[in-house]
C-alpha positions in Angstrom: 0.0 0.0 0.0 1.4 3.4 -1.0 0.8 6.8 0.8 0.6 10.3 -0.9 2.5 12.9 0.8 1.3 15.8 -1.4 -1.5 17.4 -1.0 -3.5 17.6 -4.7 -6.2 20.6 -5.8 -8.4 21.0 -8.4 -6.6 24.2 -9.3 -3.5 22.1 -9.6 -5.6 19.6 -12.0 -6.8 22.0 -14.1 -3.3 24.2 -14.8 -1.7 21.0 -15.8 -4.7 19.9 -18.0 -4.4 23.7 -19.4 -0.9 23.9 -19.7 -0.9 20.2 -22.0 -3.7 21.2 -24.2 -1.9 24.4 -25.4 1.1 22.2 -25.9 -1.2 20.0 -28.0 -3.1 22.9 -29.8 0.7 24.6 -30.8 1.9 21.7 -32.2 -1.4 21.0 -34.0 -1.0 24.3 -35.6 2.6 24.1 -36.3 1.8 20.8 -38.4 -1.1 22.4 -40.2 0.9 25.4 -41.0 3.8 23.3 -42.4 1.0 21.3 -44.4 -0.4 24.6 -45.5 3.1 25.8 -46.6 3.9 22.7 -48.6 0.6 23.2 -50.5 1.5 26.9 -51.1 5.1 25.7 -52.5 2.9 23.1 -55.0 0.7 26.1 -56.1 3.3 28.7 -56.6 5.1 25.7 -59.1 1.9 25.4 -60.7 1.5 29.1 -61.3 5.1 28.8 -63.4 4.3 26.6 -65.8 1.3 28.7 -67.2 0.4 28.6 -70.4 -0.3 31.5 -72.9 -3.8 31.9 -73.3 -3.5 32.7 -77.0 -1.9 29.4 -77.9 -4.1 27.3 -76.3 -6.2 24.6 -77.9 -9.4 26.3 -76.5 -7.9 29.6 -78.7 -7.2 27.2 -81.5 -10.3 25.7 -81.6 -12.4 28.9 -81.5 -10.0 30.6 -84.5 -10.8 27.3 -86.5 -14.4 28.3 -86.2 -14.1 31.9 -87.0 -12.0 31.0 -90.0 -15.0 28.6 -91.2 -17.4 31.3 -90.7 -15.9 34.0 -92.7 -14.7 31.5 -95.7 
């Protein structure tokens, strides 16, 4: 059988509780911002590799049709 010398609150509870949940809620947001920037990284890339709208195939197509029209 084992004694407890320490005398325990709720206050003493409910920092400890407190203090772990921030440590969970930071670290939940540190992840989500690191996910967050790796999706910015992909979207930036993306945005490189853009293609001229006036050699597209939608472009293409359209002047195909004009040119049918007027001949």
């Amino acid at each position: 059988m084992s004694e407890f010398e320490r005398e325990m609150t709720q206050w003493m509870v409910f920092d400890s509780y407190m203090e772990q949940w921030e440590a969970d809620r930071r670290r939940d947001e540190e992840e989500h911002a690191k996910a967050k920037n790796k999706e910015k990284k992909v979207v930036q890339v993306a945005k490189v590799h853009h293609e001229d709208p006036l050699y597209s195939k939608s472009m293409m197509r359209c002047l195909k049709i004009m040119e049918r029209m007027v001949v």
